[in-house]
N, C-alpha and C positions, 0 to 999 in steps of 0.2 A: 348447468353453469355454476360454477365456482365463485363464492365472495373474496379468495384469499387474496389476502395482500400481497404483491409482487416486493423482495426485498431485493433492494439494489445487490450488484454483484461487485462483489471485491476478491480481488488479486492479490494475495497475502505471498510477497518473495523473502522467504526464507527461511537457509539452510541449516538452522539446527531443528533437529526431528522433536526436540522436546519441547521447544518454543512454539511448532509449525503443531504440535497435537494440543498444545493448551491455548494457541489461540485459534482453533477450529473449535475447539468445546464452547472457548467465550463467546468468540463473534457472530459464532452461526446465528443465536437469537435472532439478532437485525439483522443478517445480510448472508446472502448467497454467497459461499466462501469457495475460491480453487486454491490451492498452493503450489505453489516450485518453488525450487531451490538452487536454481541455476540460472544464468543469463541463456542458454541456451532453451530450459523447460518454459524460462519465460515466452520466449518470442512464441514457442507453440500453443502457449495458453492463451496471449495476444489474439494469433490469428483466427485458432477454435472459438473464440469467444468475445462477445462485447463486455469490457469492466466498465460499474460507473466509478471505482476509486482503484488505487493502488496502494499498500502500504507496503513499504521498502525496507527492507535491512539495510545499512548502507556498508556495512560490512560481510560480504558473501564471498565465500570461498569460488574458486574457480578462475577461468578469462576475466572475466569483468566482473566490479562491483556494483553497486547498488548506486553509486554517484556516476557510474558509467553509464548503465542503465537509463539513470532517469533523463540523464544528458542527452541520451542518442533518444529516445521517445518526444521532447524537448523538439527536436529537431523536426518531428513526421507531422504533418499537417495533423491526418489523422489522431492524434495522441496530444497535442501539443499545449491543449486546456483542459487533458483528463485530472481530476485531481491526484496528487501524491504525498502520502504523509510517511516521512522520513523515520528509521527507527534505527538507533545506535547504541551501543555497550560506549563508545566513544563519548564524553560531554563539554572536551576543550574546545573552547569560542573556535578556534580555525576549525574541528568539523564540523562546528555548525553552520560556520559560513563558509563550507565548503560543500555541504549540503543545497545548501540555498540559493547558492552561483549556482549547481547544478539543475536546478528547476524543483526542489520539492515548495509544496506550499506552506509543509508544518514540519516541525523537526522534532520530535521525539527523543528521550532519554531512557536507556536499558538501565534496571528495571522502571516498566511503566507501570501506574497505577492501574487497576480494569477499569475503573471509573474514567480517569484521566483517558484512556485510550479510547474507547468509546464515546465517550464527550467529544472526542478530539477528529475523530472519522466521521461523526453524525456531521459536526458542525462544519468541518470543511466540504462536506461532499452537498451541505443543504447550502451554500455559502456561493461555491464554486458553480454549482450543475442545478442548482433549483430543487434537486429530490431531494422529499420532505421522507424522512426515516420515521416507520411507524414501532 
């Protein structure tokens, strides 16, 4: 039998390839990482799999964005206390409160610090859901 630590599973959406391979290098440390990059990868990665957080691009290429997204999860029983920390190249107050109307719990600004972003997923997700991040 095994001592290892179970790390939470996070849901990293999105779609620039260059942002989606450096924050899988970062974040792996703590957390069991999947990515997509579509509202459509999304809902599959949903189904395939229980997340304990989400972190959002709010600006994704395709059908829907990232304020779409967290709106319609917002809506499913299921989903509707997962945590979600919001991330944007955008930093004008209207998207952040438009972020926020949309259900994230944290809003984030492109570029993020590692530090900051890390600090920022630990504490919402130990905040939100009780898991304590080793």
């Amino acid at each position: 039998m095994t001592d290892e630590i179970k790390k939470p599973r996070l849901l990293v959406v999105e779609d620039d390839y260059e942002n989606q391979k450096f924050l899988q290098i970062f974040l792996k440390r703590k957390f069991e990482l999947e990515i997509c990059d579509s509202s459509e990868t999304f809902y599959e990665k949903l189904d395939q799999s229980k997340f304990d957080i989400i972190l959002m691009d709010i600006s994704l290429r395709g059908k829907k964005d990232g304020l779409q997204l967290t709106r319609e999860i917002r809506g499913m029983d299921e989903y509707k206390d997962l945590p979600v920390v919001g991330l944007s190249a955008h930093a004008f107050q209207r998207d952040k409160d438009n972020a926020y109307n949309a259900g994230v719990d944290v809003f984030l600004t492109k570029p993020v610090q590692n530090d900051v972003l890390m600090d920022t997923l630990i504490k919402t997700l130990e905040q939100k859901s009780g898991i304590k991040v080793q």
